[in-house]
C-alpha positions, 0 to 999 in steps of 0.5 A: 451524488456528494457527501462529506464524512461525518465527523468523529470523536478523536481518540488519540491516546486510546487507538495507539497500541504502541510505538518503535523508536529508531536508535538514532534520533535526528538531530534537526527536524528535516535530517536527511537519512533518518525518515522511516520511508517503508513498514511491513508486516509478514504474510502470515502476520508473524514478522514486522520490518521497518527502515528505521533510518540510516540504512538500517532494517529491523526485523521483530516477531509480532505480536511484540514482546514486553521490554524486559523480555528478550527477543531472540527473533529480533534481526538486524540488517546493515543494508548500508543505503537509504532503504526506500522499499521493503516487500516479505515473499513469498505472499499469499492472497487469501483467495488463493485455492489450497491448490496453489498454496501448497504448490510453492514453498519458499523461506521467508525472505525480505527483499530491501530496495536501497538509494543505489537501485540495489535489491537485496535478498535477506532469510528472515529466518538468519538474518542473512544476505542470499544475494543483491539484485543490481539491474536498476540504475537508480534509487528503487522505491517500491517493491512487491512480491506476486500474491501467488505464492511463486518468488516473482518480485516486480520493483519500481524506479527511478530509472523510469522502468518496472522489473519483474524477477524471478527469485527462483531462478538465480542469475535469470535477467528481469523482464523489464517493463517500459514507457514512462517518462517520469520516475515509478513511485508506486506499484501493486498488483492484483490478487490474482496476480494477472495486472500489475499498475503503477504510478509515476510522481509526475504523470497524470496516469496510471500505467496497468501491465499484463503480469502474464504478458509482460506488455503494457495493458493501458493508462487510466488516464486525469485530465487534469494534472495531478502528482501521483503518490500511491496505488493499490488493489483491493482484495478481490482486484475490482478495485484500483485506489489512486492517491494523488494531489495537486497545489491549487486543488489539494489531494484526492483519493479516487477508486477505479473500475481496472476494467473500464477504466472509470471513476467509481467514487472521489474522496477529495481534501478538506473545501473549506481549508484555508492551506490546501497546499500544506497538506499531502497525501503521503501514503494509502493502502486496503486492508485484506479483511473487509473493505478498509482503505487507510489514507495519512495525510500530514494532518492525520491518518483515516481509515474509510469502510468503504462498504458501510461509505463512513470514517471509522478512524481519525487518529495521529494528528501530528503534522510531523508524522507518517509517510508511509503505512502498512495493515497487519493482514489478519486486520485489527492493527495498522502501522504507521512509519515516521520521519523521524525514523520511529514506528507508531500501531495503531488499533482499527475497529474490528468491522466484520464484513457483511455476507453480501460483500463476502458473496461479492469478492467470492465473485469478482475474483473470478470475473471481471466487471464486463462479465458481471454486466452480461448476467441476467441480473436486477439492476441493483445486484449489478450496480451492487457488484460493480461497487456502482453504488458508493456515493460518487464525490465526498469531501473530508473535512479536517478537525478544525472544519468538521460539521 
């Protein structure tokens, strides 16, 4: 089954909430140093960081403030590298049981993953450095707090390694995860926080790890070669969104079965555009409400329910625009980051999800998809909660080529 999105109305100046300027312009276009390279808003949804460029990280309270207000809570960190990877933790997933949530109560911290394959550990709260992680021997380009509400930080290299850290014992050594052969761009892990998957830049494979093991689980695997750019959960881990590309064939966004290691659906770069290999995808992400994946591109940002299987937003047609993007986690806002340093928000349709879907994540964050296939259940209910049922191939169709 193929289908293409629909086209939508553009609307531009109304979807964009408001916009962060990084206090040192560029001075060129392409300027090294400037680009904001990771956004994120806190667990709770009361805090936005941003690499603003030049080895500088802003904290704000959120919602933000009219300018002619102070704003006591602003803090300012001086983390003197190219900050690449920003990650707030403790997290908690909103599946997590009233047990666990009150098991683990941690300050708020940011930790910063910088060009020297240092880690720091900042308070939110002061603003303040608690210590520097300095196992990586090279740039660290993600991070990721475990959504259980523990202190376990799994960051992602260039020195071809995972490390997984536990923030609660001071001075205890990583567990160290190896096996690619390229540089980890990408990691996430699940809801439950039992997988972790990460993707290298040039690898046609997608690495999933046991976070309870520490040891290597299996690849998922492209027969075709493939440029890896990102990787990431949805809410209730049945789903693994994969972002990659390739010159001769544009970028495709593919959804995964974790558990069987299958294909579910592929969205894949406008067919009828004359550049396909002028236009990359630079970052993706789910949202925590519903089923929303948002994806930029350097055409524009889209965001796809993939429940309802159409566009919802199609906005920041600026072909100089973001590299990465961040959901608030009570939904509503998506924030993009800039090469130019600067931070744009963006508004998302208020979508409420359906009670099937609410009944299917209750479920599938439980059990696994073999587990699910055992049930004495219609066929439909099954192919329902396997996500079986989304179209398996579509195309989107830039501005200029929109049916």
């Amino acid at each position: 089954m193929c289908t293409s999105f629909p086209g939508s109305k553009i609307k531009e100046p109304d979807d964009l909430i408001a916009e962060l300027r990084a206090a040192h312009r560029p001075r060129l276009y392409g300027t090294a140093g400037c680009e904001t390279w990771s956004v994120r808003f806190s667990p709770g949804g009361s805090y936005f960081a941003w690499s603003m460029g030049y080895g500088i990280v802003k904290i704000i309270s959120w919602p933000l403030t009219p300018k002619d207000e102070e704003n006591s809570e602003e803090k300012t960190l001086n983390c003197k590298q190219t900050v690449w990877a920003l990650a707030f933790g403790p997290c908690l997933s909103n599946r997590v049981d009233a047990f666990h949530k009150n098991r683990h109560e941690h300050e708020l911290l940011l930790a910063t993953g910088l060009n020297n394959g240092a880690i720091q550990v900042w308070v939110v709260s002061t603003g303040n450095l608690l210590f520097t992680l300095t196992e990586h021997q090279a740039l660290v380009r993600d991070l990721v707090f475990a959504p259980n509400g523990s202190l376990t930080l799994v960051s992602a290299s260039r020195d071809k390694t995972l490390r997984i850290w536990d923030l609660a014992k001071k001075g205890a050594n990583p567990h160290v995860l190896k096996g690619p052969d390229n540089w980890l761009f990408r990691c996430s892990i699940t809801p439950d926080s039992s997988v972790i998957a990460s993707v290298c830049n040039l690898d046609s494979k997608v690495y999933l790890w046991s976070l309870r093991s520490y040891t290597f689980m299996r690849h998922l695997t492209y027969h075709h070669e493939r440029a890896m750019v990102s990787c990431d959960f949805s809410q209730d881990g049945a789903l693994l969104a994969i972002a990659s590309y390739h010159s001769a064939t544009g970028w495709w966004l593919d959804l995964w079965d974790p558990y069987t290691a299958v294909v579910l659906t592929r969205v894949e770069d406008c067919e009828v555009c004359a550049y396909r290999s002028d236009n990359l995808l630079t970052s993706m992400c789910f949202s925590s409400v519903g089923l929303l994946l948002a994806f930029k591109d350097y055409r524009a940002l889209h965001i796809w329910d993939v429940e309802q299987d159409k566009l919802v937003t199609d906005t920041d047609h600026n072909r100089t625009g973001g590299v990465c993007c961040a959901f608030h986690p009570h939904g509503g806002v998506i924030a993009t980051g800039c090469r130019d340093g600067h931070v744009k928000f963006w508004r998302v349709p208020c979508l409420v999800p359906s009670l099937k879907h609410l009944c299917r994540v209750a479920l599938r964050y439980s059990i696994s998809t073999y587990q699910v296939e055992a049930l004495p259940l219609p066929k439909k209910i099954l192919e329902f909660l396997t996500y079986r049922d989304i179209p398996k191939q579509k195309s989107l169709n830039c501005k200029e080529h929109c049916s």
